[in-house]
Structures are given as C-alpha cells and as structure tokens.
C-alpha positions as CSV (number, residue, x, y, z in Angstrom):
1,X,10.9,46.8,-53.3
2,X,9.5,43.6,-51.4
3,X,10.4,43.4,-47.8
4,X,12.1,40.0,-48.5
5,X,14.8,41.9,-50.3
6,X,15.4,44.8,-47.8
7,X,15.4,42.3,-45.0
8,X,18.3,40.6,-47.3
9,X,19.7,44.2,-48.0
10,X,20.0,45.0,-44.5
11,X,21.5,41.4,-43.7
12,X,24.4,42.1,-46.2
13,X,25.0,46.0,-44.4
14,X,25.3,44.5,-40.4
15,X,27.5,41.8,-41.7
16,X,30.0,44.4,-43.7
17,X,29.6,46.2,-40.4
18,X,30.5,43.6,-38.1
19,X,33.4,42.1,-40.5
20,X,34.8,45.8,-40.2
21,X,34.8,45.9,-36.5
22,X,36.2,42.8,-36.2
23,X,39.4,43.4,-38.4
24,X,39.7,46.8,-36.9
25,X,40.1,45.1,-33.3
26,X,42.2,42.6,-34.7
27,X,44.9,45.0,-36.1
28,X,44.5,47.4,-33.1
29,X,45.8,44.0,-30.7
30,X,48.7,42.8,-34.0
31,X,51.1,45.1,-32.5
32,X,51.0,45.2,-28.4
33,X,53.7,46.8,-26.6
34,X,55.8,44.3,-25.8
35,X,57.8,44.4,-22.3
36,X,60.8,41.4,-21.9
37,X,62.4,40.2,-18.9
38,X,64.2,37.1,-20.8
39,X,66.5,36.9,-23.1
40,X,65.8,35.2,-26.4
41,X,67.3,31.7,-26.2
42,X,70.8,31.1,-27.7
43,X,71.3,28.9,-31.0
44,X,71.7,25.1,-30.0
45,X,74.4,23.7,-31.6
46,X,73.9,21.3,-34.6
47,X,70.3,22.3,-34.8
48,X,69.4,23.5,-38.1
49,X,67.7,26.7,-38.1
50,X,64.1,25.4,-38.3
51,X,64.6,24.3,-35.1
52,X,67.0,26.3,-33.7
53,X,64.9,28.8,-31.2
54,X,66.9,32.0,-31.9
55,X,65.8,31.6,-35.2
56,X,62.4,30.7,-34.8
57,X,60.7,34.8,-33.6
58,X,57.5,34.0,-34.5
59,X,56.8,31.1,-31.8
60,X,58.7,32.2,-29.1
61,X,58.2,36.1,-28.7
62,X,55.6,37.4,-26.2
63,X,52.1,35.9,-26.7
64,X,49.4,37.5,-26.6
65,X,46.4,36.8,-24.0
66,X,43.3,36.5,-26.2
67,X,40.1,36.0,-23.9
68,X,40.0,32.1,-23.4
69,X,37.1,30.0,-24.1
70,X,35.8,27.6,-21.8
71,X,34.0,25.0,-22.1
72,X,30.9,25.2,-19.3
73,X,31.4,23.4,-16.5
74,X,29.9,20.0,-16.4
75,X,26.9,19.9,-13.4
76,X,27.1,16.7,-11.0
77,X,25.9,13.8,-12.5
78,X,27.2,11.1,-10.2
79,X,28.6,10.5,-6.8
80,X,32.3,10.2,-6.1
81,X,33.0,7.6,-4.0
82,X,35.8,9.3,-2.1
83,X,34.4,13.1,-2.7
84,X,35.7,16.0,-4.6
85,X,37.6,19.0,-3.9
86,X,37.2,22.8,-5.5
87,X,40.4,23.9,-6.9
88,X,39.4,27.6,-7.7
89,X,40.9,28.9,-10.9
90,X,41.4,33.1,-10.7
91,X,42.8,35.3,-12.7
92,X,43.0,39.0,-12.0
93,X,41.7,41.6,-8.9
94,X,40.1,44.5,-9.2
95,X,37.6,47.3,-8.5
96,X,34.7,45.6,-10.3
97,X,33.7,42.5,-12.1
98,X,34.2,41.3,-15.3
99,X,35.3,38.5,-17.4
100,X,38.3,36.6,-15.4
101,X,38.5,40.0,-13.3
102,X,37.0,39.5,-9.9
103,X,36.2,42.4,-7.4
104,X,39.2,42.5,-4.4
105,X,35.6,43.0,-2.2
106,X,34.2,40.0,-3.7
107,X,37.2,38.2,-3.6
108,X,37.9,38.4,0.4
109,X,34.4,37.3,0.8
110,X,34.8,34.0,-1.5
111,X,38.1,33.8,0.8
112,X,36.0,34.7,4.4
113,X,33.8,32.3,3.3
114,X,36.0,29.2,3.1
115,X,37.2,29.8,6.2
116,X,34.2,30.3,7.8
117,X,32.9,27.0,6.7
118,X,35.9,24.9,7.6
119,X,37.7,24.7,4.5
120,X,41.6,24.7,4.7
121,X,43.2,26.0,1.5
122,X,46.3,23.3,0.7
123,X,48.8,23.8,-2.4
124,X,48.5,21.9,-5.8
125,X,51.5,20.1,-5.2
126,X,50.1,18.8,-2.1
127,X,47.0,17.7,-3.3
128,X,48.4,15.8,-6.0
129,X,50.5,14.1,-3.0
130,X,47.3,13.1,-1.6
131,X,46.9,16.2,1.1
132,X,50.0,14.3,3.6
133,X,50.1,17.7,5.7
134,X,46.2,17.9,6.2
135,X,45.0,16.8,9.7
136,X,41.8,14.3,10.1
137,X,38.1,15.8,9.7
138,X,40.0,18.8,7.3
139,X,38.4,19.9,4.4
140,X,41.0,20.8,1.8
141,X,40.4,24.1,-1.2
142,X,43.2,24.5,-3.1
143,X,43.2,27.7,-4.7
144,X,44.9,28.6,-8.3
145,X,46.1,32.1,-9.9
146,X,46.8,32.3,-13.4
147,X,48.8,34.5,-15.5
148,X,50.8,36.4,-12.5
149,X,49.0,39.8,-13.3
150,X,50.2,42.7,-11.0
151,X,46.6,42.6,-9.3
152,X,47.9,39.2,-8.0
153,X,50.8,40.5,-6.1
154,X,51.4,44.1,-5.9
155,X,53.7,46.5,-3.7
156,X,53.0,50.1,-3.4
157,X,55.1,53.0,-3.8
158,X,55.8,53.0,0.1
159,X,57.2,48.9,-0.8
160,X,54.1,47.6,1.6
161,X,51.9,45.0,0.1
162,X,48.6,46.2,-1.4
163,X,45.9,45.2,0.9
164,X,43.7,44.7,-2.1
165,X,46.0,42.5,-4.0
166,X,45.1,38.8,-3.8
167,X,48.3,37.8,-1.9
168,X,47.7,40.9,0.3
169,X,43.9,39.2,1.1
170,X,45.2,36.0,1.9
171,X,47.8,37.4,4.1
172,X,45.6,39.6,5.7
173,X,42.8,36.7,6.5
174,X,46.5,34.5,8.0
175,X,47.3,37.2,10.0
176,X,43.8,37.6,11.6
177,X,43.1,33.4,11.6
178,X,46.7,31.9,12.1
179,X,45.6,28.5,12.4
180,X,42.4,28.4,10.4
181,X,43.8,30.0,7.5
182,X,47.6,29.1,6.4
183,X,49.1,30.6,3.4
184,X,48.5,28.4,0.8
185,X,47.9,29.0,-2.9
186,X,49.6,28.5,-6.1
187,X,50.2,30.8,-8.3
188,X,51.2,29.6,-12.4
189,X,53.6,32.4,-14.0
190,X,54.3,33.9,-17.1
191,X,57.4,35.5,-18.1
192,X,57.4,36.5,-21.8
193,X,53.8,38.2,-22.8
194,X,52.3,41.1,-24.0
195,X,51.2,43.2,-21.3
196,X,53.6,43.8,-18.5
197,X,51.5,43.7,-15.6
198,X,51.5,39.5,-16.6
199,X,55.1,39.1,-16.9
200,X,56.0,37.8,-12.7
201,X,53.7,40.4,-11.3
202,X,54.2,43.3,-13.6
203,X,57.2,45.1,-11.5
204,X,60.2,43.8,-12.6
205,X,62.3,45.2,-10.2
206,X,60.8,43.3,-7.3
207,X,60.5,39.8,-9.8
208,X,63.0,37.5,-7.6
209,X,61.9,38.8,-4.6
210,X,57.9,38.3,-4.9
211,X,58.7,34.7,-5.8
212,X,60.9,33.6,-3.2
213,X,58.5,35.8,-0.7
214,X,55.6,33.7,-1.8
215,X,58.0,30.2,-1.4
216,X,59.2,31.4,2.0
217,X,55.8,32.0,3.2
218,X,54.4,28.8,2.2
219,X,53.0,29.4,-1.4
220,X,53.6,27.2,-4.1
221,X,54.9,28.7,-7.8
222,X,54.3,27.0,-10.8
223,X,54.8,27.1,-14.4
224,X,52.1,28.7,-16.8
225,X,54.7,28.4,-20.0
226,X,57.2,31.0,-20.9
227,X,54.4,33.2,-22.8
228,X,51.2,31.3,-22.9
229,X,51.7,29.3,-25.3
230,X,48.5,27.4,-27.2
231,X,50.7,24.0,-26.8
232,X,48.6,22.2,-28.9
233,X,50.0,24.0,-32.1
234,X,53.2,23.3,-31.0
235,X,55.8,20.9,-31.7
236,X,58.0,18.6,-29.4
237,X,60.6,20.9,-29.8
238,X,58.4,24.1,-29.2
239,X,57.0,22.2,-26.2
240,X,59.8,21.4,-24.6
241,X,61.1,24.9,-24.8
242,X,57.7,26.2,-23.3
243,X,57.8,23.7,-20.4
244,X,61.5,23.0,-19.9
245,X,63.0,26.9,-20.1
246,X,60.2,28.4,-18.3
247,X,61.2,25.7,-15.3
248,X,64.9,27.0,-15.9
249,X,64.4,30.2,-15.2
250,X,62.2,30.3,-12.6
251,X,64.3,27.8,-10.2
252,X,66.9,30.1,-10.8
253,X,65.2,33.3,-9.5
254,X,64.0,30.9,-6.6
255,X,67.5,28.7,-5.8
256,X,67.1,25.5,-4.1
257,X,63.4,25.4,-4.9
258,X,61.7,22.9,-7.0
259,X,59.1,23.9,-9.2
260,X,56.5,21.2,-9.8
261,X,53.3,22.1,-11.0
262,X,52.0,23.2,-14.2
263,X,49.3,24.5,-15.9
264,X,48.2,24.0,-19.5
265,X,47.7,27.5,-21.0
266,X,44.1,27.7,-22.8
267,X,43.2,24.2,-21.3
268,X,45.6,23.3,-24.8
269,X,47.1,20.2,-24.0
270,X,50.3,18.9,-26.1
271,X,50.0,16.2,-28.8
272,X,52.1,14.5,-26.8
273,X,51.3,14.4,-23.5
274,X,54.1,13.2,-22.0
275,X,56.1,16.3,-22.2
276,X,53.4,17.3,-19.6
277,X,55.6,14.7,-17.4
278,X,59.1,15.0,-18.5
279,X,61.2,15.9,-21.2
280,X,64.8,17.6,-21.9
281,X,65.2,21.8,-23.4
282,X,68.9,22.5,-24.4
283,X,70.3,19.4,-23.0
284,X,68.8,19.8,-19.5
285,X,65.9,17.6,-18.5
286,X,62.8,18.6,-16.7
287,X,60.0,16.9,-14.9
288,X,56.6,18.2,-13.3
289,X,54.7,16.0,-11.1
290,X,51.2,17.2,-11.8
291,X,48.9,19.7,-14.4
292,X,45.7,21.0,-13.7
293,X,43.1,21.8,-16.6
294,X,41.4,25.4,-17.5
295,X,38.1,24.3,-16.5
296,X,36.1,21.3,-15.9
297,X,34.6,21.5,-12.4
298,X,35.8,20.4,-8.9
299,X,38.0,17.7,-9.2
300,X,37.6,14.3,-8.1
301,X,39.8,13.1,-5.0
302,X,43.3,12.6,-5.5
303,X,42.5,9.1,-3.3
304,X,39.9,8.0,-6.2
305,X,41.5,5.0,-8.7
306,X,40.5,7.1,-11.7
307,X,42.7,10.3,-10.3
308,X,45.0,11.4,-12.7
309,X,48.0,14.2,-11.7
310,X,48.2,15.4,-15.2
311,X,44.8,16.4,-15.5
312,X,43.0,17.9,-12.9
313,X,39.4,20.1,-13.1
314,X,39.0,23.2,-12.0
315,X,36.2,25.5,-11.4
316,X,36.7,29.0,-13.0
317,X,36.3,31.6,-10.5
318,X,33.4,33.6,-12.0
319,X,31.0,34.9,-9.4
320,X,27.8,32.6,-10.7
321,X,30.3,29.5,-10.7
322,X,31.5,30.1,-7.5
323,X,28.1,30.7,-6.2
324,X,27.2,27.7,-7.4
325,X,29.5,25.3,-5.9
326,X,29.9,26.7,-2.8
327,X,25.9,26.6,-2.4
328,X,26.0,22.5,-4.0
329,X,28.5,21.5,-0.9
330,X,26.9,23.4,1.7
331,X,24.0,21.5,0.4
332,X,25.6,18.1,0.3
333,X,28.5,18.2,2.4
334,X,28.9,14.1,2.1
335,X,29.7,14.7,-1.4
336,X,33.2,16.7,-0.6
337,X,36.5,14.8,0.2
338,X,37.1,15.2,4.0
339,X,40.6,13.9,5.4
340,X,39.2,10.5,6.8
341,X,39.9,9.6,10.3
C-alpha cells in the first residue's frame, strides 16, 4: 500500500475518533442537573401560546454555560485623547489557574497591585456617570464579576466570609487600606442556570442577604440575564423577558435599590439594541443606563465624544492579559484617564 493512502487511512481513523469524543461530551453536558430558585413565569393573558413564556420550556429553562469565545483583544493602535480606563472582567476564584478561573493568590495580587500603583476601583454605574464621586489626580479601575459563582462570594460553615472568596479579598485589602481601597466592584448575576454554584452565589439560603450585603457595603449588582441567555437568538419577546424579569426579581430581593447595569451574556448583543436601553416584560417597564461588552480591551473614557454607555470594552482577566495592560500603563501612564484637576 502507498504511503499516500495510509496517510489518508489514518486521516479518516483520528477524524472518526475525534467526532466520537466530541458527541460523547456533548451528551454527557445535554442533561445537567438543574437547581431553580425562580419560578417559571405565569401565562400572560391574551398571548397566544407561542409567545406565552410558561409555554415556551425550551428558551427559558436553565442555560447552560458553554466556555465562551472571545475575540482577542485588540492591542493599542492610537491615542485617546482623554485616556482609557481598565474595566477587568473575572469570572471564578480558585486554587489554580485555568480558563476564566483565576488563583485567589493571584487574584489579591492583581488587587495589591492596583492599589499600590494609585488606582481607585469605582463601580460601573459610576463610570458610565462620568466617575462624579472620584476626587482630582484619581485613577479610576472598575472591576467586573460575571456569572455570580460561589467562588465570588462565599460564607463558610461558621457564616464568616471566606477569606479566599473574591468579595472576602476585596474586603480584606478595605479593611487594611480604608481610604485607598473602597469597596467597589460590580458584580452581574444569574438566577436560572445549570450549575448551582452560578445561581446568586450558589447558597440559596443566604441569596437576599449576599445581595443587599454587597449594596450596603458599597457594591454595585447588576443584571447578567435570568440564565445567560445567547440574546442574539432571541426575539423581542425572549429579550425582554431576559432583561426585564431578571431586573424584577432582583430589585425585589434588594428593595428600594435600583438595578442599572447590565451585561450582555457571550458578548451576544440583541437584534435590537434598544431593549439594551429600555423596554416593558409582563406589562412592567424596565430601563438600564449602561452595558458593558465580553471583551474588547480597556475602554475609552466615559468624557471622550465617541463614549457609548451601551457598549463598553473590557479586558478579560486572564493572567497574560492582565499582565499585559497593567505593564502598557505603567509604561505610559499619560495614556490612562486621570480625574483632571
């Protein structure tokens, strides 16, 4: 036999090979425990039943959270005028690194850090306001959490916050550094998915009361979408549900609080983008004021003409990323926004 043919031979037995693999993990992940801590929503009346939600399983039961992909992170070409600001996008804390998972060593370290090189970490909301609360000569970071896995906010079995949680980091570094270090951070939630420990922080006993802790310390909440959806395949009504009820439920585990700022699951943005802005689930309207993107880089200043509150970068907090753009500004420190005098 020619080696032509057992080269093509071969070809044909890695490709049956991988094919196999791959269905075999996709039917291992088709049928995820599922853990709920909403109810389905009720029929709408006068909605026939292809859009009537309680009707519709398939799009509105737990998601699951398939490993995203990014697109890389554009490098500086240009000069803002008016600087740019890191708005760090993490996910989960651990023991060790992987993808999205950063070590709870590594992690203080990023935080120690930004503090030790005059950063001052400010929430979304605030930076989408234009940073009002931020003093002259301060150099904002505003950083992001995603998905509201337990690693982000956990209590131990003595109800003390884990020191190695990422809230229990960023408390830590406030207690020790008052004034340099405020608690500040925002923190997009899911409350519909597969896996539990993404559903408000994975202990469902303590849901209401993590949140309104985080508000009461200073923290910022925001919407992620009842279960991470991929908004682009949705439609308005689908949409609307995603963005509207997951706003509904969480102001009402967190009364008299606001909750403004969202983040596009996936980096899938909606058809139509103004549902990103406003729109009305089950008769009650909703509004956020600002979105920020999956990836894209450090964002422009919200001071710059070509802003936009609806779409602002982040940089994915992997350790080379990180690296990277913390070594750039240290580099060229003119090229960040500082509050002007």
């Amino acid at each position: 036999m020619s080696l032509s043919k057992i080269i093509f031979l071969l070809g044909l037995l890695v490709g049956a090979a991988t094919l196999s693999a791959c269905s075999a993990v996709q039917a291992q992940q088709a049928q995820p425990a599922r853990v709920f801590v909403t109810a389905t929503p009720t029929a709408s009346a006068g909605l026939p039943s292809s859009q009537n939600p309680a009707e519709q399983t398939a799009s509105h039961v737990a998601t699951a959270l398939p490993t995203p992909t990014s697109s890389p992170t554009p490098r500086p070409t240009a000069k803002p005028s008016l600087g740019q600001v890191m708005v760090l996008e993490y996910h989960s804390i651990g023991d060790h690194e992987d993808y999205l998972l950063r070590s709870a060593e590594n992690f203080r370290a990023e935080m120690e850090y930004l503090r030790q090189n005059g950063y001052t970490p400010a929430n979304l909301i605030e930076m989408a306001a234009g940073f009002p609360n931020l003093s002259p000569g301060q150099k904002p970071v505003v950083i992001t959490f995603d998905d509201s896995d337990i690693s982000q906010f956990r209590y131990l079995d003595d109800g003390s916050l884990d020191p190695d949680s990422a809230v229990g980091i960023l408390y830590d570094i406030h207690q020790q550094y008052p004034a340099e270090w405020p608690l500040k951070a925002t923190f997009y939630v899911l409350q519909d998915v597969n896996g539990p420990q993404r559903i408000l922080f994975g202990q469902p006993e303590f849901a209401a009361q993590k949140l309104n802790w985080l508000v009461e310390q200073g923290f910022e909440v925001g919407s992620h979408t009842i279960s991470h959806f991929y908004l682009e395949e949705g439609d308005g009504y689908e949409v609307q549900y995603q963005l509207g009820e997951s706003q509904r439920l969480l102001e009402e585990l967190i009364p008299g609080y606001k909750v403004r700022s969202f983040a596009v699951p996936f980096g899938s943005y909606p058809l139509n983008l103004d549902y990103l802005r406003e729109g009305v689930w089950d008769g009650r309207p909703y509004t956020y004021d600002t979105n920020v993107a999956a990836w894209g880089g450090p964002s422009i200043s919200p001071h710059d003409p070509d802003f936009d509150p609806y779409d602002i970068s982040r940089v994915v907090a992997e350790p080379n990323e990180v690296a990277y753009w913390f070594d750039y500004f240290e580099q060229n420190p003119e090229l960040y926004y500082t509050v002007p005098q």
